[in-house]
C-alpha positions in Angstrom: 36.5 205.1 128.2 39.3 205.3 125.5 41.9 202.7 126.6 45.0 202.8 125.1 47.6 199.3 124.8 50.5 201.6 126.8 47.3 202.6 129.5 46.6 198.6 129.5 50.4 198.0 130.1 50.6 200.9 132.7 47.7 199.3 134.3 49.1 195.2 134.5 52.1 196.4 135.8 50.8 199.1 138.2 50.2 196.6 141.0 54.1 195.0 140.9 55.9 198.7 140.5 53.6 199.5 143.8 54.4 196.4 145.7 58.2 197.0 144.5 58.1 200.3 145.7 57.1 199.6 149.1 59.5 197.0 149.8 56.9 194.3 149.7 58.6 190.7 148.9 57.3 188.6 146.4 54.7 186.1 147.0 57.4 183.0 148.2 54.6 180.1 147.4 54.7 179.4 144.3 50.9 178.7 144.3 50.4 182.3 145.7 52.5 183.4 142.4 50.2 181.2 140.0 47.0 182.7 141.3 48.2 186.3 141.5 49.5 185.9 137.5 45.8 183.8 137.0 43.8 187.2 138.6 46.1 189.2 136.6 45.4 187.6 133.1 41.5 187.7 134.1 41.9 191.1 135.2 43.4 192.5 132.1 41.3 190.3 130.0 38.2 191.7 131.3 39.6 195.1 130.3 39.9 194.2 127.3 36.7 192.2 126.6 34.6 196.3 128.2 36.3 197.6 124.7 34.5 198.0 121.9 36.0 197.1 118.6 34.1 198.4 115.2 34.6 195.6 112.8 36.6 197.7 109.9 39.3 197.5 112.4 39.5 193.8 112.4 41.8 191.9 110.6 41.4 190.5 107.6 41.3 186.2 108.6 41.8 185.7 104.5 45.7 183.4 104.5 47.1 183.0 100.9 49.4 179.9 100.6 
């Protein structure tokens, strides 16, 4: 699975468009908020982390004062 950065974007903010869309309010705790946006971040970071990434693609980690 090819996953693009505007796929990975389309994908984070899938969840809010839908909640938006059916009139859903916002979590009002703001606990509820932080562990939504925690599940998010871990969510989205396990996407990433299934990708695999050949290493010519890497940057270069070489910083010239």
């Amino acid at each position: 699975m090819k996953l693009t950065r505007r796929k990975l974007a389309a994908a984070a903010l899938a969840p809010a468009a839908r909640a938006l869309a059916q009139g859903q309010p916002a979590p009002p705790n703001p606990d509820e908020e932080l562990k939504a946006a925690r599940d998010r971040a871990k969510a989205v970071s396990d996407a990433l982390a299934k990708q695999n990434l050949p290493m010519p693609t890497e940057p270069a980690f070489q910083f010239k004062a």
